[in-house]
C-alpha positions in Angstrom: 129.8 54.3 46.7 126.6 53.3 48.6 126.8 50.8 50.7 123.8 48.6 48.6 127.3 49.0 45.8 129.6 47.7 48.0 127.4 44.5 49.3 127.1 43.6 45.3 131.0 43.9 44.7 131.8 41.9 48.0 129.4 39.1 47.0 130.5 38.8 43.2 133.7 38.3 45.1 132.9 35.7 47.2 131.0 33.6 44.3 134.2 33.8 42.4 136.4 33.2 45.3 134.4 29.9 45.4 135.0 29.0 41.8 139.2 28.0 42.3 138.0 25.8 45.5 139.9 22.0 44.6 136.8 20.1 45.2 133.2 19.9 43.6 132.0 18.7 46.9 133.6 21.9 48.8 132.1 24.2 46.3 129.4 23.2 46.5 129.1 23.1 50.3 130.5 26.3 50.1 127.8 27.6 48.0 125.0 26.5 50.2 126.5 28.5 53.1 126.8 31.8 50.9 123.5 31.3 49.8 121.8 30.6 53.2 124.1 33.6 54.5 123.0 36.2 51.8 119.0 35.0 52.4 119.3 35.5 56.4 120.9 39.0 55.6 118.0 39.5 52.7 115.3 38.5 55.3 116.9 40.6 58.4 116.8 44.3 56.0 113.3 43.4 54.6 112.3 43.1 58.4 114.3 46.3 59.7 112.6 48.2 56.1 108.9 46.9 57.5 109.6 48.0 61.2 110.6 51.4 60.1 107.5 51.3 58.1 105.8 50.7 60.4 107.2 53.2 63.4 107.2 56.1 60.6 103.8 55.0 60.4 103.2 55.3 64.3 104.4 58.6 64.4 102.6 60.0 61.9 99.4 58.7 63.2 100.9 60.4 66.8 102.0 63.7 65.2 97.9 63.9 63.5 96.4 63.5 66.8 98.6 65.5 68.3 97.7 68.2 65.9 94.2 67.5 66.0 94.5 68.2 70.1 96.2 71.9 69.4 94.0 72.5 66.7 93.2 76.2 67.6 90.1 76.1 68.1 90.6 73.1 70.5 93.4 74.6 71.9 92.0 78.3 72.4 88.5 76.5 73.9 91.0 74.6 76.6 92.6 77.9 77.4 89.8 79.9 78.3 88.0 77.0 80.1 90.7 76.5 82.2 91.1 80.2 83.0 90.4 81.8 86.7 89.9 85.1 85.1 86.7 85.7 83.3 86.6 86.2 79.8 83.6 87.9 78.0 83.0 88.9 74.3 79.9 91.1 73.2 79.5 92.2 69.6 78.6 95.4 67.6 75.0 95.2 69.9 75.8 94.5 72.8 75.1 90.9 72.8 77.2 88.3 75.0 79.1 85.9 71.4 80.9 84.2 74.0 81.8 84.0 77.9 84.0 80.9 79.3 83.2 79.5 82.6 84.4 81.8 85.5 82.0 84.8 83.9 79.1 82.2 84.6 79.9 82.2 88.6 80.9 85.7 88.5 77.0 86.1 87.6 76.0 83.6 89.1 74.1 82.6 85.5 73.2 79.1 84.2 75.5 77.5 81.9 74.2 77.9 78.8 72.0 80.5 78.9 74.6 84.1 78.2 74.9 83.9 74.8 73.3 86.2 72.6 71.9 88.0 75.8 72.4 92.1 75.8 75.2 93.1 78.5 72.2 95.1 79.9 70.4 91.8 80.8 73.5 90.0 82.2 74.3 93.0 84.7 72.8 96.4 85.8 76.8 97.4 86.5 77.3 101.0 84.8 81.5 100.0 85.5 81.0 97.5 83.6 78.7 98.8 81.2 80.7 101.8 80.1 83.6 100.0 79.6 82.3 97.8 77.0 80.9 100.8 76.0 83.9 102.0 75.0 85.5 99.6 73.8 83.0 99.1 70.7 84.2 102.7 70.3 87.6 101.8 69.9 89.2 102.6 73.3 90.9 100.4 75.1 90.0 100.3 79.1 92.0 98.9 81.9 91.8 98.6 85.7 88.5 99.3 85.7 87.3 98.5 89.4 84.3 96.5 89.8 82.1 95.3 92.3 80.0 92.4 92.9 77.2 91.9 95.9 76.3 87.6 96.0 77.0 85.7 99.1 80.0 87.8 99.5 81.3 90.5 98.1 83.8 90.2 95.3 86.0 92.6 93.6 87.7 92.5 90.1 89.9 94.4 87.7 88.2 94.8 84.5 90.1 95.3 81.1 88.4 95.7 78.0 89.9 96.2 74.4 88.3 96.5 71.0 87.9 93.6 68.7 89.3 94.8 65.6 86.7 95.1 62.0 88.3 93.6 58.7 86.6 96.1 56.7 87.4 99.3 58.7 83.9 100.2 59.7 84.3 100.1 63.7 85.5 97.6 66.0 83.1 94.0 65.6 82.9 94.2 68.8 85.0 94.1 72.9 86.7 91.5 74.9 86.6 92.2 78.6 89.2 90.2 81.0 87.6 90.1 84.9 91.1 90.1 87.2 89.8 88.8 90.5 91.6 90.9 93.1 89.3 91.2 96.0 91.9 88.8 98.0 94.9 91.3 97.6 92.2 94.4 98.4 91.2 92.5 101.9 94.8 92.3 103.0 95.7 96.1 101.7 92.4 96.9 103.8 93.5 95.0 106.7 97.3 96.3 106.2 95.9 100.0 105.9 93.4 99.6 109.2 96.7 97.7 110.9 99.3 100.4 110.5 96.2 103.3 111.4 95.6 101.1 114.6 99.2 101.0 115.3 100.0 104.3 114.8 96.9 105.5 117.1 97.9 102.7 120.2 101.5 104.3 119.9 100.4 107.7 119.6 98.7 108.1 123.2 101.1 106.6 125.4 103.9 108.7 123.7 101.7 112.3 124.0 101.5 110.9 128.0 105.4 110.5 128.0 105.8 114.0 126.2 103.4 115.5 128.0 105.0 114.8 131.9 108.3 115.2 130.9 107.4 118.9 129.6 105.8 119.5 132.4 109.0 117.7 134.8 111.1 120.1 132.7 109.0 123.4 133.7 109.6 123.0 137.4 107.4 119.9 138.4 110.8 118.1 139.2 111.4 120.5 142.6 107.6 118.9 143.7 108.5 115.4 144.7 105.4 114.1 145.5 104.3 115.8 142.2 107.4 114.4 140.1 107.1 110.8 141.5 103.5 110.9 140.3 104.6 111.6 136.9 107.4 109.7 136.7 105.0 106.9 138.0 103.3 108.1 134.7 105.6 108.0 132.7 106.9 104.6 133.4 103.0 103.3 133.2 102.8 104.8 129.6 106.5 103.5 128.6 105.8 99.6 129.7 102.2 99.8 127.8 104.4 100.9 124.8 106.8 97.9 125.3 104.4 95.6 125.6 102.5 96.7 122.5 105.3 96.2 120.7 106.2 92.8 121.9 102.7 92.1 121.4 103.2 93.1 117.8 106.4 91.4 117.1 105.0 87.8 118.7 101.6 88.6 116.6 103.9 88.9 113.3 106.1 86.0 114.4 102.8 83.3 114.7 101.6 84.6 111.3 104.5 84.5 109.3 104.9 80.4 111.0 108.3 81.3 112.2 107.2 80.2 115.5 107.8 76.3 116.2 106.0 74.4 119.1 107.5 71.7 121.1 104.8 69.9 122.0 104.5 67.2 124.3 102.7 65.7 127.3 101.7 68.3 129.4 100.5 68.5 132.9 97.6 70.9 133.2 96.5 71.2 136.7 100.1 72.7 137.9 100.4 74.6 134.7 97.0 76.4 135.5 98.5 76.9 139.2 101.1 78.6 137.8 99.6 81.1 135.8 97.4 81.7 138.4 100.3 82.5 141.3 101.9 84.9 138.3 98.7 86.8 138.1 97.5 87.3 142.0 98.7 90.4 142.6 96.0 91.7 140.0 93.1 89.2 140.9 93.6 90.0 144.5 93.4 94.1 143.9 90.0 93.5 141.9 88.8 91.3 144.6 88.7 88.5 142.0 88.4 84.8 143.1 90.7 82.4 140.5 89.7 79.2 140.8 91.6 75.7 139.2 88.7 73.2 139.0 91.3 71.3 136.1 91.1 67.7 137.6 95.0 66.0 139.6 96.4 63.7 137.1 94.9 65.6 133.4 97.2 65.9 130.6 97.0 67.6 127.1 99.6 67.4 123.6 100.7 71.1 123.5 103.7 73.3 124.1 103.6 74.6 127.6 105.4 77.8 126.8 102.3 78.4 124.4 100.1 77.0 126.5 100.3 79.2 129.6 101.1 82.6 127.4 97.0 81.4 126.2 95.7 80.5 129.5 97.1 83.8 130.8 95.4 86.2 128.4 92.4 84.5 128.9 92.5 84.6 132.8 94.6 87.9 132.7 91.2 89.1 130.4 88.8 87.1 133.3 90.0 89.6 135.7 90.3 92.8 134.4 86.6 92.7 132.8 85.2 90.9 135.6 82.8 92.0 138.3 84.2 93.1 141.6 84.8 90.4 143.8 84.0 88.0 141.0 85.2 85.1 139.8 87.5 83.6 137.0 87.0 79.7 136.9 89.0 77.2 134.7 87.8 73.8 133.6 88.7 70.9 131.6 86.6 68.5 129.6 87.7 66.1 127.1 85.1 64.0 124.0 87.1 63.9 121.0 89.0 66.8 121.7 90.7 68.1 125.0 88.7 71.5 126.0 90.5 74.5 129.0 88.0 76.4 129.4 88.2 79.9 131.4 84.8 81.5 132.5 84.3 84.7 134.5 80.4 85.9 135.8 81.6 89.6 134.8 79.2 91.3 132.6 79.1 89.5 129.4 80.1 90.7 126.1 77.1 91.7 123.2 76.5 89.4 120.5 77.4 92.1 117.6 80.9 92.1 119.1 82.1 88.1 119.3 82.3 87.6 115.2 85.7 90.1 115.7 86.2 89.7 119.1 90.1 87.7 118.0 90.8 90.9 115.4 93.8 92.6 115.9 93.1 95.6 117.7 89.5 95.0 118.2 88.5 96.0 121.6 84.3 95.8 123.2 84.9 99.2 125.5 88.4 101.1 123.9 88.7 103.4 126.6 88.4 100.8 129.7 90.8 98.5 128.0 93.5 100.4 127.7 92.8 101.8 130.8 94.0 98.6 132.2 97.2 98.3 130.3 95.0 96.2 127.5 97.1 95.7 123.9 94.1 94.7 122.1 96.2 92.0 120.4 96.0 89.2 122.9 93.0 87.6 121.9 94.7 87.5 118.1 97.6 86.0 120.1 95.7 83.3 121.8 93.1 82.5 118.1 96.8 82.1 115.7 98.8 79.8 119.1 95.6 77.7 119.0 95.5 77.1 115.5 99.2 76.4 115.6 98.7 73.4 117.9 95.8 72.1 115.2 92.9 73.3 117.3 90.9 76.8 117.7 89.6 78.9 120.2 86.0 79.8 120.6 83.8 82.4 122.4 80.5 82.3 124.3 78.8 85.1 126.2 75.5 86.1 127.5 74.9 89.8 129.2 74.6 90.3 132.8 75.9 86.3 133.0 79.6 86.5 132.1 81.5 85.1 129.3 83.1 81.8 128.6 86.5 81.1 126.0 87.2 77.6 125.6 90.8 75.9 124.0 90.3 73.2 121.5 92.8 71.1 121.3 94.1 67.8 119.4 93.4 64.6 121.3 96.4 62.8 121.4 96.0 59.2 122.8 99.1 57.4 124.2 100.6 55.5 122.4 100.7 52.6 125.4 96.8 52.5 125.4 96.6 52.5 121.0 98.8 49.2 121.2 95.8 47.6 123.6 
């Protein structure tokens, strides 16, 4: 029984329920309430029925646009719009049918102004080139490499597949898919040149070690003047291996941000004092005068740890490339950012080498730096601890004049004098 049935049946019985009431005047009261009752409910379903209407109606009008948004060709023109990777599509002839945005700045090509162009007008690239090639012959080509020379040079993986023919005459024509990759082939290079460099700085002190300890083992040892030499050797060659490798590990350690500052107001005058008493037995055999011209009462935001493992391979550097009987001075300046600086009058570095000068490994004379027990990681060291604290580190140098490194740091202004 529906339940429009069973509101009939129970109103039928109500109206004759009313019929055996005693009184005219109670029926008929009676039946004014029933009616009024039966109009309310009449009038509350004809406004639910209209409201549903009206939602169903809503929705529909929702669910068309909605399907006018992922219409397909709305939806596919979104996609490749959006895409990073390039997308090109040449017919039968050659000619550009389509290309979405990131081909445009891979050519560096107005917008507009691809279509219907021959591939050989868009790019002189025979990688390129021969891969369309083959792909309007029905072979499909992947991880082809290609290179681009703009500003900077940028390398992509190419894939191109054939774009299939409805009457079985030959592909229509090739879609090619540009993979920018030139990010992941910088780090393999610099992964590739850092395990080479590794291997090579590990590789000479050990032949030094194996070399003096054959030669200990073939008699040497009886010589003691001769076997302390080589011992002396020996432990030289062992420490420059240790602190390569603790060089390394802090290097990895600053990179992969598991290092964490505890910065704070810091002192610098005694700081500099201190690094500079740590480091006179080797500034007082090169004849080298360190001088502190920080100003009594100066103070900087950083980690002190950090910021005296900085200062000393700056000054450590000031000393060992310095002229004899030189100087190393260190001075402090402060506009909108606190500067150390630490200058030497040695010889100067040339131009062509400061753009690398804080690459791992990168060294101005090889042989004189690790002469001098030289890692060739400590200016990396001091570049990724500066940008930890927020600033950098920068480089100046002239020949025959010396060479000046300077710390930028934050300024961090009390908070006692930003309440006034």
């Amino acid at each position: 029984m529906s339940k429009r049935q069973t509101f009939l049946i129970g109103a039928l019985l109500l109206v004759s329920a009313l019929l055996f009431l005693p009184s005219q005047k109670l029926r008929t009261v009676s039946a004014l309430v029933v009616f009024f009752s039966l109009a309310t409910i009449f009038v509350i379903k004809l406004f639910r029925r209209d409201a549903a209407a009206s939602t169903e109606e809503q929705l529909e009008n929702e669910t068309a646009a909605n399907n006018e948004t992922f219409t397909r060709g709305a939806l596919f023109e979104a996609t490749i719009g959006g895409m990073r990777e390039g997308l090109l599509v040449v017919d039968r002839d050659m000619r550009v049918m389509a290309a979405n945005p990131a081909v445009y700045k891979l050519f560096n090509a107005p917008t507009g102004k691809l279509e219907s162009q021959r591939l050989t007008e868009l790019t002189r690239n025979p990688a390129i080139y021969s891969a369309f090639l083959d792909g309007l012959k029905g072979v499909q080509r992947s991880g082809v490499k290609v290179e681009t020379r703009g500003a900077e040079r940028q390398i992509f993986d190419l894939n191109v597949v054939p774009l299939g023919s409805s009457n079985g005459s030959g592909p229509d024509g090739a879609l090619g898919v540009f993979f920018d990759v030139t990010r992941t082939e910088r780090l393999e290079i610099v992964r590739q040149e850092f395990l080479s460099n590794v291997s090579h700085e590990l590789r000479t002190p050990l032949t030094a070690i194996l070399a003096f300890v054959e030669t200990l083992e073939n008699g040497a040892l009886e010589d003691r003047e001769s076997s302390q030499r080589f011992l002396a050797i020996i432990r030289k060659n062992a420490s420059r291996m240790h602190g390569l490798i603790d060089d390394i590990l802090e290097l990895t350690a600053i990179e992969g941000g598991n290092v964490q500052l505890r910065a704070g107001s810091v002192e610098l005058r005694p700081l500099v004092d201190e690094v500079i008493a740590d480091l006179g037995t080797k500034s007082a055999a090169g004849g080298i005068s360190v001088i502190n011209n920080v100003p009594a009462g100066v103070t900087v935001h950083a980690d002190a740890r950090r910021l005296v493992q900085m200062l000393t391979n700056l000054i450590d550097n000031g000393i060992k490339f310095g002229r004899e009987h030189g100087r190393v001075e260190i001075k402090f300046a402060s506009t909108d950012r606190d500067d150390i600086t630490v200058e030497d009058n040695g010889e100067g570095i040339p131009a062509q080498h400061l753009e690398r000068l804080f690459e791992r490994f990168y060294r101005v004379d090889r042989a004189r730096s690790r002469d001098m027990g030289g890692t060739g990681l400590g200016l990396a060291i001091v570049k990724h601890l500066a940008l930890l604290h927020g600033g950098e580190v920068t480089v100046q140098s002239e020949l025959g004049k010396g060479t000046r490194f300077t710390i930028h740091l934050p300024r961090v202004v009390p908070t006692a004098l930003q309440s006034t």
